[in-house]
C-alpha positions in Angstrom: -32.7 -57.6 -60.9 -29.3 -56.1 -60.5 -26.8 -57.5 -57.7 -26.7 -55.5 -54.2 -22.9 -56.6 -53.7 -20.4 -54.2 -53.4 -21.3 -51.0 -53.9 -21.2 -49.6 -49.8 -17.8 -50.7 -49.3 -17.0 -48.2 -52.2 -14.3 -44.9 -51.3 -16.6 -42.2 -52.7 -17.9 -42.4 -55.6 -19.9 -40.3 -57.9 -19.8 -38.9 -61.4 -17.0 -36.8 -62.9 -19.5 -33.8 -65.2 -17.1 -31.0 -64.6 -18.2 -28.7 -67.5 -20.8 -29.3 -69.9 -21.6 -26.7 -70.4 -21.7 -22.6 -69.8 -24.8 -21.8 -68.1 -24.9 -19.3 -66.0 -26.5 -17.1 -63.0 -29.1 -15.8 -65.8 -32.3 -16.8 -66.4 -35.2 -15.2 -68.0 -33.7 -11.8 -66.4 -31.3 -11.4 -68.8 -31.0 -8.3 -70.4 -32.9 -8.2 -73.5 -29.6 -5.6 -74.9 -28.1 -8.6 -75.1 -27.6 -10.8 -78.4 -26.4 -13.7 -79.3 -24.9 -13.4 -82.6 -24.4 -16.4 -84.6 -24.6 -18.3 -81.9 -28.3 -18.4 -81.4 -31.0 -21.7 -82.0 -31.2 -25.2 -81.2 -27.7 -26.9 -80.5 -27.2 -31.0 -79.8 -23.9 -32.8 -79.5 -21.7 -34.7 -77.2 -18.9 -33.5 -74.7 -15.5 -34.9 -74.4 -16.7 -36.5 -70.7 -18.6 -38.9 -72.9 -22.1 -37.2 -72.2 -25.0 -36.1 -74.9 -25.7 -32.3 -74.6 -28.9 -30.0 -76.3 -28.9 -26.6 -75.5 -31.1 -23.4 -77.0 -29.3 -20.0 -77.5 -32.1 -17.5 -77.5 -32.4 -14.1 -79.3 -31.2 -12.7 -76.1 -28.2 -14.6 -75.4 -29.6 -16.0 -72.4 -28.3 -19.7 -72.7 -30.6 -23.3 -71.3 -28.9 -26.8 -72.1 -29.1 -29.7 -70.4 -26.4 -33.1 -70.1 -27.7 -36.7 -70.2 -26.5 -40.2 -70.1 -28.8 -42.7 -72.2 -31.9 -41.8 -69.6 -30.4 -40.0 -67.0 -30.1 -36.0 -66.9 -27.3 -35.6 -65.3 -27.4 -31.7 -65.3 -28.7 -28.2 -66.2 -26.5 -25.4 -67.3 -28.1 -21.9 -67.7 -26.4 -18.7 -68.5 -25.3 -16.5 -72.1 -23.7 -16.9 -75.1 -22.2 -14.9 -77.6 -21.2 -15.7 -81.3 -19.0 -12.7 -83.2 -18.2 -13.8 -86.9 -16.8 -17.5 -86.1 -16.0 -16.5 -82.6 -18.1 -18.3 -79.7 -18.0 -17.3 -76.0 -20.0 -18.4 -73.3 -20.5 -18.0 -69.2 -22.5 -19.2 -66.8 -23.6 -21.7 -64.3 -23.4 -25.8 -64.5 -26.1 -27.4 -62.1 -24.6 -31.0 -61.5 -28.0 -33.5 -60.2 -25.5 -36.1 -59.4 -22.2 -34.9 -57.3 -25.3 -31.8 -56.1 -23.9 -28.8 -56.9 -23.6 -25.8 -58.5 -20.4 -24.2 -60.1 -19.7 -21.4 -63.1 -17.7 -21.7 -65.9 -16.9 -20.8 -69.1 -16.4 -21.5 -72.7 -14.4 -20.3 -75.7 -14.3 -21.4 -79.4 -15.9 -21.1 -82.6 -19.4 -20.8 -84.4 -20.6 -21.5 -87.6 -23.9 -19.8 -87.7 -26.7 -22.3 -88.4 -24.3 -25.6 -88.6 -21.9 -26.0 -86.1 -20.2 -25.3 -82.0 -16.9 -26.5 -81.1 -16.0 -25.1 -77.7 -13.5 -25.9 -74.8 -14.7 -25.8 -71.2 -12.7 -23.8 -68.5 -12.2 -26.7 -66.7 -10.3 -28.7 -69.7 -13.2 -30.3 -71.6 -14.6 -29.6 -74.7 -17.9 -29.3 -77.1 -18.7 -30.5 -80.0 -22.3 -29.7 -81.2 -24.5 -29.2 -84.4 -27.9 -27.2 -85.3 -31.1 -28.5 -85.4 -33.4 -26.6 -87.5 -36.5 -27.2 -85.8 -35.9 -23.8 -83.9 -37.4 -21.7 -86.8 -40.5 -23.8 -86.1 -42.8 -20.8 -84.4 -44.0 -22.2 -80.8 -47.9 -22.2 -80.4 -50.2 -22.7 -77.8 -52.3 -25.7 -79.8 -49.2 -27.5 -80.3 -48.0 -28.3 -77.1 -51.8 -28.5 -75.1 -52.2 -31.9 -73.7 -51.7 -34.4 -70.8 -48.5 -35.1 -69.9 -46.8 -37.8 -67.7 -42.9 -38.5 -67.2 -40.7 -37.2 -64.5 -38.7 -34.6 -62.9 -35.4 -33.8 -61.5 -33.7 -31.0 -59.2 -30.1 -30.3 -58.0 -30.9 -31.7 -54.4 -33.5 -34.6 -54.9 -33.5 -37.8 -57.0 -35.5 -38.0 -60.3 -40.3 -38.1 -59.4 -42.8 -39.1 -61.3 -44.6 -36.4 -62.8 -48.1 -35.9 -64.0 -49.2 -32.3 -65.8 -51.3 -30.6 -68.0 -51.1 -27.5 -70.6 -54.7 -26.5 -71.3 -55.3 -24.2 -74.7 -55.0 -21.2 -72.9 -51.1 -22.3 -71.3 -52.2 -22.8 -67.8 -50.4 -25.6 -66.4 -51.3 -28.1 -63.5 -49.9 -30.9 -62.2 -48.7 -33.5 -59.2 -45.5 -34.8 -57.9 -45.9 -37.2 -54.9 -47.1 -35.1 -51.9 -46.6 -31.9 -54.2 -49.0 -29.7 -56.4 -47.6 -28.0 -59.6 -49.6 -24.6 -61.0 -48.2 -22.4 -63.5 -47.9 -20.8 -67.2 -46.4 -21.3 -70.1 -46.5 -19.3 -73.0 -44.9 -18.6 -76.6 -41.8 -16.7 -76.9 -42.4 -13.4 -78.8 -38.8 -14.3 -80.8 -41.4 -16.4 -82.9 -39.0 -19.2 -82.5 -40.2 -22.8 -81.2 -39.1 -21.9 -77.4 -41.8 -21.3 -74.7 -41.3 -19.0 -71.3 -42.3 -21.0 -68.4 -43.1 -20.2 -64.5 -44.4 -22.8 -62.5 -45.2 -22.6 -58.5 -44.8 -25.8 -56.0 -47.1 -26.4 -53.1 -46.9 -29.1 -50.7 -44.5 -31.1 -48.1 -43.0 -33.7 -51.3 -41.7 -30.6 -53.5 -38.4 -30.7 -54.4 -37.4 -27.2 -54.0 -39.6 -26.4 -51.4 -43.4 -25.5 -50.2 -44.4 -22.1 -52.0 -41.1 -22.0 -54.7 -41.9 -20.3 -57.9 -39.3 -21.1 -60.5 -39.3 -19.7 -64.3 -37.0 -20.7 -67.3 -37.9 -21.9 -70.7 -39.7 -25.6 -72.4 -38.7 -27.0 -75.7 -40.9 -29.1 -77.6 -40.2 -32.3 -80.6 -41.8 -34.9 -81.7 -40.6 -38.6 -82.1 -43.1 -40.9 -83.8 -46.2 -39.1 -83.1 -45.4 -38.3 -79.6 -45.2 -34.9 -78.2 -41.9 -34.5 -76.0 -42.0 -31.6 -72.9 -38.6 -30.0 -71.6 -38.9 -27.7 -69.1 -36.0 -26.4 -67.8 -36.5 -23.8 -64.5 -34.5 -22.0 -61.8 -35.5 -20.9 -58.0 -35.6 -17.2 -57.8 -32.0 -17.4 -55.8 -30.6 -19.2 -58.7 -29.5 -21.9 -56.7 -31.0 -24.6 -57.8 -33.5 -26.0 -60.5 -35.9 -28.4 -61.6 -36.2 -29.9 -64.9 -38.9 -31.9 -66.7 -39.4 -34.3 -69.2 -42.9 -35.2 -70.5 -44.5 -37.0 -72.7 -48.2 -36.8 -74.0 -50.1 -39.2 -71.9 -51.9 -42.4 -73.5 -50.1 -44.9 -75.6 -50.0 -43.4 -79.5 -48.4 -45.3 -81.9 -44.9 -46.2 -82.1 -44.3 -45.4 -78.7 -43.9 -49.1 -76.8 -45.1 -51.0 -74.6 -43.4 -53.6 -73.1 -43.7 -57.0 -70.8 -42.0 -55.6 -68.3 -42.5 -59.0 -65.9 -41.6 -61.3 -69.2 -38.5 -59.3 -69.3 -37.9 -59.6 -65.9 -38.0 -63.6 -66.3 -36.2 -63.3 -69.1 -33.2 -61.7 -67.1 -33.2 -64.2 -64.2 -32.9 -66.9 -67.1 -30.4 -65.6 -68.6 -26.3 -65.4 -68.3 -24.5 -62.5 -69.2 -21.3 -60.3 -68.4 -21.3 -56.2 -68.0 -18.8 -54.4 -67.6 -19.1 -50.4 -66.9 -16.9 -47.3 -66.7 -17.7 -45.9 -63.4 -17.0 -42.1 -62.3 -16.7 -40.5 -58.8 -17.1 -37.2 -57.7 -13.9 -36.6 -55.9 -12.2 -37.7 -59.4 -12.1 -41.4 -58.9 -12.0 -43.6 -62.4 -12.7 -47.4 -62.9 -14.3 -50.5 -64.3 -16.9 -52.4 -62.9 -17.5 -56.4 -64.0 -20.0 -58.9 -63.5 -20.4 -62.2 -64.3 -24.0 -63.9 -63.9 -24.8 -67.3 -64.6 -28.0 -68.7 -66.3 -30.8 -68.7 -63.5 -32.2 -72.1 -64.9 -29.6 -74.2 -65.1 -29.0 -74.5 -61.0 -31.0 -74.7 -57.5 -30.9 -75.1 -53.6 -32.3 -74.5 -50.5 -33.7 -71.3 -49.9 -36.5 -70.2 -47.2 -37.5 -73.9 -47.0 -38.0 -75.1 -50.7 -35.6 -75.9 -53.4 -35.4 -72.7 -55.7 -33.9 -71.7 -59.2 -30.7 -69.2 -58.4 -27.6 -67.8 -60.1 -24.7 -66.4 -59.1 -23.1 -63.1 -59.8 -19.7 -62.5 -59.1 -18.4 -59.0 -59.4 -15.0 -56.7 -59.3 -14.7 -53.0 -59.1 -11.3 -51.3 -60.1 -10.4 -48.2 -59.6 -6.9 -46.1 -61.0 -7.2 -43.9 -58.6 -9.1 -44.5 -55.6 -8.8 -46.3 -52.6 -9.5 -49.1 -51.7 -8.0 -50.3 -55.6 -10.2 -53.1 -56.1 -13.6 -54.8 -54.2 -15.1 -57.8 -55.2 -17.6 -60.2 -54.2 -20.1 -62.9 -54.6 -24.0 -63.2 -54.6 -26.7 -65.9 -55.0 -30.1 -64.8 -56.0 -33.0 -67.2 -55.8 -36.5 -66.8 -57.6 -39.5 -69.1 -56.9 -41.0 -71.9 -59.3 -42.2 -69.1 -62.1 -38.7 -67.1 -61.6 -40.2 -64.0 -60.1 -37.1 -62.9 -57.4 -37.9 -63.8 -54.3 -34.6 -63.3 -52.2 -30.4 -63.4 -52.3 -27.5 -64.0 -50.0 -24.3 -62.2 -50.5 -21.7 -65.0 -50.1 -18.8 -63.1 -49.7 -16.8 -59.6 -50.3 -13.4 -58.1 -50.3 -13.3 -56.2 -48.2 -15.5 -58.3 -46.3 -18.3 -56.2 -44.2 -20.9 -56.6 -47.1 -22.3 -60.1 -46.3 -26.5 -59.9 -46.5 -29.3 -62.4 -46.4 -32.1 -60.4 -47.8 -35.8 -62.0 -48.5 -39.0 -60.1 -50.5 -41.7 -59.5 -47.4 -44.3 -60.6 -50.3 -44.1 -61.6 -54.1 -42.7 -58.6 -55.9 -45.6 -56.7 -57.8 -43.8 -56.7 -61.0 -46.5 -55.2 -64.0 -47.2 -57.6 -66.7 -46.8 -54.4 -69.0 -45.7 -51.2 -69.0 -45.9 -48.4 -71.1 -43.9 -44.7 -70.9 -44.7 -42.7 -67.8 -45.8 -45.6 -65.3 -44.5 -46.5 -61.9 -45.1 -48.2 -58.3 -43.7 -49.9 -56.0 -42.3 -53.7 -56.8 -42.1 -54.6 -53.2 -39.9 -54.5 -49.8 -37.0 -56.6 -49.2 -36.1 -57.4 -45.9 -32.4 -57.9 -45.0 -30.4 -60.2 -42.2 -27.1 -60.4 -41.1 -27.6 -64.2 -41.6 -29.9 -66.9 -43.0 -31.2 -66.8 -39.0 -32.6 -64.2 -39.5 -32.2 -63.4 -36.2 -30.1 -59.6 -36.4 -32.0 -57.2 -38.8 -29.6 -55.4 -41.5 -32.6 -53.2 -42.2 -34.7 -53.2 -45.4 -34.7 -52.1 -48.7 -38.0 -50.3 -50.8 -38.1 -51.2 -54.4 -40.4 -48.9 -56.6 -40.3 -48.3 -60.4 -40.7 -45.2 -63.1 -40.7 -46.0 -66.6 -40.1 -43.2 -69.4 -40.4 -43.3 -73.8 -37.8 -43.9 -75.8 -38.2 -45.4 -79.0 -41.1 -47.6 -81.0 -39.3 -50.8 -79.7 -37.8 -49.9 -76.4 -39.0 -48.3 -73.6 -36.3 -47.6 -70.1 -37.2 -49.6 -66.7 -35.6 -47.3 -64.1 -35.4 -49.5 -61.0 -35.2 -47.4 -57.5 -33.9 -49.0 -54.6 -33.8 -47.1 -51.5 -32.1 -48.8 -48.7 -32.0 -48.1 -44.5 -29.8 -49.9 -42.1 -31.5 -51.5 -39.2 -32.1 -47.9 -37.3 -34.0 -46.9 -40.0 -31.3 -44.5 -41.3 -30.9 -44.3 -44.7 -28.0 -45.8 -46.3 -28.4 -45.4 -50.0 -30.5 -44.9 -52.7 -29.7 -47.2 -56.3 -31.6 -46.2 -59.5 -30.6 -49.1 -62.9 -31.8 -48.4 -65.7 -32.7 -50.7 -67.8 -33.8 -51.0 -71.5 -36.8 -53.4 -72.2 -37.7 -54.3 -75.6 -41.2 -55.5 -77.0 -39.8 -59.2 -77.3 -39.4 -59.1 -73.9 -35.5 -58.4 -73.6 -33.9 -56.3 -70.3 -30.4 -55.0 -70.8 -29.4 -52.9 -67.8 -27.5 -49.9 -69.2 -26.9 -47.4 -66.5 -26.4 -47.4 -62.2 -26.6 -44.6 -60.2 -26.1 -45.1 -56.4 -26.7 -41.9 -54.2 -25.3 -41.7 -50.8 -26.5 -39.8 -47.4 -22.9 -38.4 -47.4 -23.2 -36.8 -51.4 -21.3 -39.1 -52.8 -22.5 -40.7 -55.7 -21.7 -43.9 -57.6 -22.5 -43.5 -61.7 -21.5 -46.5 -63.8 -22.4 -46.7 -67.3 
């Protein structure tokens, strides 16, 4: 759905997160000596890099929050925190799933115990966050039993489709592609609503490895009678982590589902204009804007028969990064019912980014979808020219889906892309959000590179 133009001809690019938070080398190992003053509970809030934030301060001190953009977890912190009267210090370690890596920090500011956090990062930014009572609410086994779907994420691999279960007595089990997930999770002793968690992966698709046992803590709310999963875990090296966010499998109410292929058509049909903040990871800042016409009111040749397209025409600028600006051009066609069925990228500045790319068979778009589904749309093969005689290699197309409100429900769109030796070049996740009436509005990119850069526009 999204234009391919672009984005490779790019200087690096990835996502600024420097400090979100204070996690830190500490996991479930930290001394239990240790308290957390008034610092301790349920905290949610935004940072001043423009991304959400929910963290638990436990009993302990021992620190787990995450960061997120709309859909996308863009990180884990873990570490301890410490509230004195008003006074609020924390330290710890920030694992960054887009720029892949892992980096301490620390925090300084003020508490008000059971109402508010307003902190400043050692790298510059700040914290602003508030309390959420629900963390009196004593965790129990019967509450958070049940099947599971959604997906997970680690510091080194992009976000997998996850299926698990919690049985009555806290056992879990589960799959990731090509990976097995066994493990336990039980209530905190605290008597708060926090659950300790260690979970072992076996098999060649894990993302930490064959045989990695990882332990950390789960969280679990509710949103319109739907159970919600965060796990949060670190490797016994504390090097990296994986975190998890499920849902209770099935469809109960108020959770959606949507036409995902309506919506699809309904996006081809329709013009629009996006523009995006985008963030790099060696510090680059810009704008990214795209123009796209309505796909019904033009057509033309393409792969023999006359074909609804529209054009997208697209600038990137950066304020610090070279090269300063890219642009370019793209037509995409559909066939009779406006299903995609190929582009051709007319032109670029700089201008090595010129593509003739055709679907290898109709794209296997799901009439609906509901939270926790995925699969594969299709392959799209790609040509230096409409000759189709040089191979520019291919790109895989494959879907996830995850809840988010009664109405809405987010598309995420992976595209993962290898040059004509098979090498891969990149790998693009949009995110889209898809409404019941049949309404896609992308809201997020992510492009990941072989290199470690990544590209984040939102």
């Amino acid at each position: 759905m999204k234009q391919k133009i672009l984005i490779s001809v790019v200087c690096g690019i990835a996502l600024v997160l420097q400090g979100c938070g204070g996690g830190g080398g500490g996991s479930s190992t930290t001394a239990t000596t240790s308290t957390s003053g008034t610092a301790e509970g349920f905290w949610q809030g935004t940072s001043s890099t423009g991304y959400g934030v929910a963290a638990v301060v436990l009993e302990n001190a021992e620190t787990w929050g995450f960061y997120y953009s709309g859909s996308t977890t863009a990180g884990v912190f873990n570490g301890t925190s410490n509230g004195t009267g008003s006074t609020f210090s924390a330290s710890g370690t920030d694992f960054n799933f887009i720029s892949r890596t892992a980096t301490s920090g620390t925090l300084s500011g003020t508490v008000v115990s059971g109402s508010s956090i307003n902190a400043t990062v050692s790298d510059g930014s700040t914290l602003s966050l508030t309390y959420d009572s629900s963390y009196s609410t004593p965790a129990t086994l019967s509450a958070i039993a049940g099947n599971y779907t959604g997906w997970g994420v680690s510091k080194s691999t992009p976000s997998q489709s996850v299926v698990f279960t919690v049985s009555s007595a806290g056992a879990i089990s589960g799959s990731v592609t090509n990976c097995s997930v066994s493990g336990s999770i039980t209530p905190r002793s605290s008597g708060k609503n926090v659950y300790n968690v260690s979970t072992t992966f076996s098999g060649s698709g894990c993302a930490l490895g064959n045989g990695v046992t990882t332990t950390g803590v789960a969280t679990l709310s509710s949103l319109n009678g739907l159970n919600r999963l965060i796990v949060m875990t670190l490797n016994s090296a504390k090097t990296d982590g994986y975190i998890v966010n499920g849902y209770t499998a099935g469809t109960p109410s108020g959770i959606a589902t949507v036409p995902a292929q309506t919506a699809v058509i309904n996006w081809v049909k329709a013009a629009n204009t996006q523009i995006f903040n985008v963030y790099t990871s060696n510090n680059c800042l810009g704008t990214y804007n795209s123009v796209k016409t309505n796909g019904t009111s033009q057509s033309a040749l393409f792969e023999g028969s006359i074909r609804p397209y529209y054009t997208t025409t697209s600038t990137l600028k950066f304020t610090n990064c070279t090269p300063a600006t890219t642009s370019g051009s793209e037509q995409s066609y559909s066939d009779s019912n406006y299903i995609p069925y190929g582009y051709v990228i007319t032109s670029g500045t700089p201008s090595n980014n010129a593509y003739y790319g055709v679907y290898s068979t109709t794209p296997n778009i799901p009439t609906s979808l509901t939270a926790g589904a995925s699969g594969t749309i299709g392959t799209v093969n790609r040509y230096t020219s409409s000759s189709k005689a040089v191979s520019a290699g291919r790109s895989v197309v494959t879907y996830t889906s995850t809840a988010e409100t009664s109405t809405t429900l987010l598309l995420n769109l992976v595209s993962t892309v290898y040059d004509a030796s098979n090498t891969l070049s990149s790998t693009e996740i949009d995110t889209y959000r898809i409404t019941t009436g049949g309404v896609a509005t992308l809201i997020g990119v992510q492009i990941t590179y072989p290199n470690g850069i990544v590209v984040y526009m939102r």
